[in-house]
N, C-alpha and C positions, 0 to 999 in steps of 0.2 A: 504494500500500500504506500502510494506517495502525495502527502499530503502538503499543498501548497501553502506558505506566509509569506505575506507583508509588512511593510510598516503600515505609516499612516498614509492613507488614500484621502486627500480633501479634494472637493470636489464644489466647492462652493468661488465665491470672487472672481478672479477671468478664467480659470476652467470652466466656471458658470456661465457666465457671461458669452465666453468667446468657443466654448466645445457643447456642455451641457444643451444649451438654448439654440445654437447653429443647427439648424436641421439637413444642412448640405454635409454635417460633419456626420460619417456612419461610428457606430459607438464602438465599433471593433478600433476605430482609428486611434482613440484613447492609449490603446495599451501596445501599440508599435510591433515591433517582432519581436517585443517580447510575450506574446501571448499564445503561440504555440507550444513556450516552454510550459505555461499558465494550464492549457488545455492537456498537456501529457499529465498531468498529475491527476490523483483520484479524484483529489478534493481541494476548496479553495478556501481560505478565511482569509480574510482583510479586516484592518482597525479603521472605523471609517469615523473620520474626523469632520463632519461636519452633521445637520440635519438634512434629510429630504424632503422637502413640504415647499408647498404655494403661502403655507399661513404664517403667522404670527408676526411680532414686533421684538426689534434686538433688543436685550436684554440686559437691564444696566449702558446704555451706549456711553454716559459720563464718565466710569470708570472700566469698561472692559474694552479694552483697543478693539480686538477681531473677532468678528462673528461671522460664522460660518453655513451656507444651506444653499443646499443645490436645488434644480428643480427636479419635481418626480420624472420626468424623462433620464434622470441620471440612473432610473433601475435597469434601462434599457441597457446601459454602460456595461453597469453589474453583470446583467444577464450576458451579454456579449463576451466576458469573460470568464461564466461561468463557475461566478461565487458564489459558495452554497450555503456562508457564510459570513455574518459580520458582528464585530463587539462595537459594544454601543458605549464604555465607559471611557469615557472623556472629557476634554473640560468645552470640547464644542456643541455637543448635541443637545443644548439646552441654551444656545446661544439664542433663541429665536420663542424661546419659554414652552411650557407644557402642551399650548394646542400644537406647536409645531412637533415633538417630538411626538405626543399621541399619535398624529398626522403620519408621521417617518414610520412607528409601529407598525400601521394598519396599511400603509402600504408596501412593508416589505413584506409583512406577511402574505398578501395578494399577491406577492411578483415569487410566493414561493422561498423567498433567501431569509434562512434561520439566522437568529438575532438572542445576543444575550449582554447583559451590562448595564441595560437600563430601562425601564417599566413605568406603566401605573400606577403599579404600589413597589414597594422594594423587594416583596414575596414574585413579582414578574422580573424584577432587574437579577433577583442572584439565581432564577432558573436557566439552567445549563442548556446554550445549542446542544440540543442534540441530533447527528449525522451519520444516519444509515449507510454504511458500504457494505458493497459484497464482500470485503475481508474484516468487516465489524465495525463496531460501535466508537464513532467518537464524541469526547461530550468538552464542549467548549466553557470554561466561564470568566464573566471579567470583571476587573477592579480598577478605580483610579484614586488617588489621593489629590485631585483637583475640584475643583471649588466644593468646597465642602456644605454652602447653601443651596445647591443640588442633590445632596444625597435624599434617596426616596425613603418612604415611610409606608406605612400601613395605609397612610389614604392621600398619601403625595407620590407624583411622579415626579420622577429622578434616577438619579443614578447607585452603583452600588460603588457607596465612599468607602476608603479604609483609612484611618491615623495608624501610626506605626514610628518607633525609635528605634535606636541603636540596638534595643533588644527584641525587637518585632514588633508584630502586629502587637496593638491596646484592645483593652476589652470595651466593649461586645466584639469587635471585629473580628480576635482573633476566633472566638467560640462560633462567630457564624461562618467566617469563611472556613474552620472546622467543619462545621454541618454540612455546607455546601459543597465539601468533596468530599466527605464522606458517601453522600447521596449522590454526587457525580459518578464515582466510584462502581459504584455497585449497579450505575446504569450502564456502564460504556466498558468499554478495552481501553481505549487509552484518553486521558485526560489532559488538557491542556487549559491553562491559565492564563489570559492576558492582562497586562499589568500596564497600564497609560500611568506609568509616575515620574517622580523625579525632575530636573532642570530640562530645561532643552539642550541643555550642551554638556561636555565632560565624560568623564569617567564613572561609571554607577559609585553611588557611595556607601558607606560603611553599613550604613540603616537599609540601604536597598538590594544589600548581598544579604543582610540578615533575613530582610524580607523573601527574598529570591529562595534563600533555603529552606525556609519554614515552609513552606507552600509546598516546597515539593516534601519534606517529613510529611507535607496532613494528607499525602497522597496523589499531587501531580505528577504527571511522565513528566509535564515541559513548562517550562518558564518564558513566555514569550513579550517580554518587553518592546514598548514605544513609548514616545511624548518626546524621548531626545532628538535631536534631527538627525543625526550618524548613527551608523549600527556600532555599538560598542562591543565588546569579548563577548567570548563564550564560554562556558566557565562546565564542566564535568566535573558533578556533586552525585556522589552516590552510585554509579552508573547510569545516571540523566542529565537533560541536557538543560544548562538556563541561556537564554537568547537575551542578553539585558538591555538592548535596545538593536529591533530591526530598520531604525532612521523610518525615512521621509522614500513614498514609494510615488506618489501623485500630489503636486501644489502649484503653487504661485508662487510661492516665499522668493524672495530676494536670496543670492549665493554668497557665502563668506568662501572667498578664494582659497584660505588656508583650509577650512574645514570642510568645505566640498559635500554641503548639505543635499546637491541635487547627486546627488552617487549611495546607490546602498547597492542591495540584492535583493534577491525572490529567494527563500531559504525554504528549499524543498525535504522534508522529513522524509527518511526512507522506513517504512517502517515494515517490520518482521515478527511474529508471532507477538504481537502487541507491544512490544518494546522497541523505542525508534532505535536504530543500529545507527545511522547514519545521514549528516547534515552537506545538502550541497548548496552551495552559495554561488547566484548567477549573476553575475555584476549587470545592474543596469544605472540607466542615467533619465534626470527628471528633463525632456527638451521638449519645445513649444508643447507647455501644459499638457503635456503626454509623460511617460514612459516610455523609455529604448530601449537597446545592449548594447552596453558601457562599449567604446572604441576601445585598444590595445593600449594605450596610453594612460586610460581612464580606470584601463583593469590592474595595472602594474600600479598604481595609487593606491586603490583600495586592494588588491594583495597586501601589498609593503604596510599599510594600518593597519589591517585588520589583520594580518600576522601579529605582528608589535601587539595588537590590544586581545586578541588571545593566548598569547604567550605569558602575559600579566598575570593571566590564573593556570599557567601550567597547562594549556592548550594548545593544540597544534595542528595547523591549519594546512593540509597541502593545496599547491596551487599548479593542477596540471592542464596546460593549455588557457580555456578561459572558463572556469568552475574553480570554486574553493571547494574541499571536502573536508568536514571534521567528523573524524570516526568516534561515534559514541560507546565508552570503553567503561 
């Protein structure tokens, strides 16, 4: 089974404007040649950073810079790449307030693409994607430590918040996201956790490895970090794997030349009797408001970092032709 990731997919501002809303633009075109790699995999999940809806009004626009929301033609997008999957905890899907994220719900659910991370109530935000293959059961679920006046409730919709220090998750957090893979557990083969935390830039920190490993003790296969714009290490804890930030996969964002935000991968899980054996890293690049594959020059940058930043936790990345492969040991 080879299960496809992302980072963050936004889809909202001039992807909106100049891809989304273009009707001359076919939505396969979004995702360039990179999308063949996209279509060999079994399965798709993406962290999708923005809302989908026609409705609502930004949210806070005095103090929150960017809000994000594409229009529902962008399911189109989705479907053209055939995501089967997407986490909804973040700090943008509520950019646009609760009719708009309602709105996002009810029509992903129509377009068929499983959604977990953010709800109704917070009993719909911590229930797990779950995604039938023919080699089994996966069950997705997601957390963010961003804006914390979004976390959902019993009769508020939002998202599923975590706080968490140097020593981990704080309580309630830790005891529900306990529950919540407990229950993931016992529905699926393998489980996957996505984690929108942390700065946008940098090296994960001390709080967010502690966090990374707790999650997998309370029973994840995978650790699959975003919210950084770069893909940072990969760290082999236990015989599993944590992804601590897969960067920036689709945007608009402006590029810091040193840190080369519009460069990550598609980091495809190979997975074997339920246990991923093996991670390959496709380098691609963010160009006109699409997705590519990374040119030669683009791909020796990110080998040479992303060597360097898996090597930090005693990981080890080969780089044969143009794929990373880190073997899960």
């Amino acid at each position: 089974m080879k299960i496809a990731l992302t980072g963050d997919v936004m889809l909202g501002r001039m992807v909106d404007q100049y891809v989304i809303q273009n009707r001359s633009v076919r939505p396969e075109a979004l995702w360039g040649d990179v999308l063949p790699v996209m279509l060999a995999a079994d399965c798709r999940l993406i962290n999708l950073e923005c809302v989908i809806s026609s409705r609502g009004e930004e949210w806070h626009p005095a103090t929150k810079a960017f809000h994000f929301r594409a229009h529902p033609r962008a399911l189109e997008f989705l479907q053209a790449a055939g995501i089967d999957g997407v986490t909804l905890a973040n700090n943008h899907v509520l950019d646009f307030g609760a009719d708009a994220l309602l709105d996002c719900l009810t029509l992903l659910d129509r377009a068929g693409i499983k959604r977990t991370g953010a709800g109704g109530t917070l009993q719909e935000a911590l229930t797990p994607a779950l995604l039938e293959l023919p080699q089994g059961r996966v069950a997705a679920v997601a957390l963010t430590d961003n804006e914390p006046d979004w976390e959902a409730s019993g009769t508020k919709p939002g998202v599923n918040y975590v706080a968490y220090q140097g020593r981990g998750l704080l309580e309630p957090y830790r005891s529900r996201m306990g529950q919540v893979l407990s229950s993931a557990r016992r529905q699926a083969d393998l489980v996957i956790v996505s984690a929108h935390v942390g700065p946008n830039w940098g090296a994960p920190s001390r709080a967010i490895q502690t966090l990374a490993r707790e999650l997998i003790d309370m029973g994840a296969d995978l650790y699959w970090g975003h919210s950084n714009h770069t893909p940072q290490g990969i760290e082999l804890y236990k015989g599993k794997a944590i992804l601590y930030s897969t960067g920036d996969f689709v945007d608009d964002y402006a590029v810091d030349r040193d840190e080369r935000n519009d460069l990550s991968f598609l980091f495809v899980l190979e997975v074997e009797k339920a246990r991923i054996g093996r991670i390959r890293l496709y380098p691609v690049r963010i160009e006109d408001l699409g997705v590519r594959v990374a040119n030669e020059q683009e791909w020796q940058f990110l080998k040479r970092t992303m060597q360097a930043k898996c090597k930090a936790f005693g990981t080890m990345m080969e780089g044969e032709g143009k794929t990373g492969t880190v073997e899960v040991r």
